[in-house]
C-alpha positions, -999 to +999 in steps of 0.1 A: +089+642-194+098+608-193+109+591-166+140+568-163+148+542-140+189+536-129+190+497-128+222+491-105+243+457-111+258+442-084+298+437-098+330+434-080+354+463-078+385+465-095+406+459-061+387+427-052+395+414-088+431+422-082+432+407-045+416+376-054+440+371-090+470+376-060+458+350-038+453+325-066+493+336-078+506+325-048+485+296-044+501+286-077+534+292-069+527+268-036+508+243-051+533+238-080+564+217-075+597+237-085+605+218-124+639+225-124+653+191-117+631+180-146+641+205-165+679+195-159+671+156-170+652+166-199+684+189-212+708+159-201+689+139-226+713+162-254+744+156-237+740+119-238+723+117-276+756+139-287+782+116-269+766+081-282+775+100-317+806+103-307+811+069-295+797+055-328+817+074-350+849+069-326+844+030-333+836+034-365+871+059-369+886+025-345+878-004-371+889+018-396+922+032-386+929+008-357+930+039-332+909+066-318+912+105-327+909+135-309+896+154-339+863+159-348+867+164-382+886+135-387+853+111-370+827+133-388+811+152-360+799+185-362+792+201-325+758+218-331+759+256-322+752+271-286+733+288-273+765+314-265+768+314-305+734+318-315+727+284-318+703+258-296+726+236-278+733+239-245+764+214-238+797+217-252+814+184-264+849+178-265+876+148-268+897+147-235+914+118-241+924+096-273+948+070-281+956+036-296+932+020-276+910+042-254+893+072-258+871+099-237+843+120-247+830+151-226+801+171-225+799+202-201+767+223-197+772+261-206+748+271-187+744+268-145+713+251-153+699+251-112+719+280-100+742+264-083+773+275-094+788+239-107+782+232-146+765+195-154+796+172-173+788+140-192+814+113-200+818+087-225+845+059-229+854+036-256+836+007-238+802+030-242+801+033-203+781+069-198+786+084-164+774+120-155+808+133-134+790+168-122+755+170-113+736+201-118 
């Protein structure tokens, strides 16, 4: 008969594997900053690109007409689809104010983007002054 030899490998058990993999999670979640204020700038960036179209088809709508509208169909604009509606979009624009010779854009956040309970708003006037009214 022939005889065999058991060769034994020195390897880590499955509960040390899991122990060490949750010490390096919660080193992680120390060691990286939380994002979400970047993450709030970087989705501001649609609010302001979407109310500079505005403002340029509102002056455009001004040289033409000698006044400012409060209808979007009327400048050209097409608010893109949020994300309520399927869509990708995460701020809703909207004309608050129009006359002769003013007019004010808004863009308002449809989601609480930080969890704080207040919604980020965007405004634009006619002289192209961009101010953000609500932080998030």
């Amino acid at each position: 008969m022939k005889k065999t030899k058991k060769i034994l490998l020195k390897a880590y058990s499955l509960t040390e594997i899991l122990i060490v993999l949750c010490i390096i999670g919660i080193i992680i979640y120390l060691a990286v900053p939380d994002q979400t204020s970047t993450i709030s700038k970087a989705k501001a960036i649609e609010a302001q690109n979407m109310l500079n179209m505005v403002y340029g088809l509102e002056k455009s709508h001004f040289y033409r007409y000698a006044k400012y509208s409060s209808d979007f169909d009327e400048i050209g604009f097409e608010q893109s689809l949020t994300t309520d509606k399927g869509g990708l979009a995460i701020y809703k624009i909207s004309i608050i104010e129009s006359s002769t010779n003013t007019f004010k854009a808004q863009a308002v956040s449809i989601q609480d983007l930080d969890g704080d309970g207040q919604y980020n708003t965007w405004v634009i006037d006619q002289d192209r002054i961009l101010k953000e009214t609500i932080k998030d």
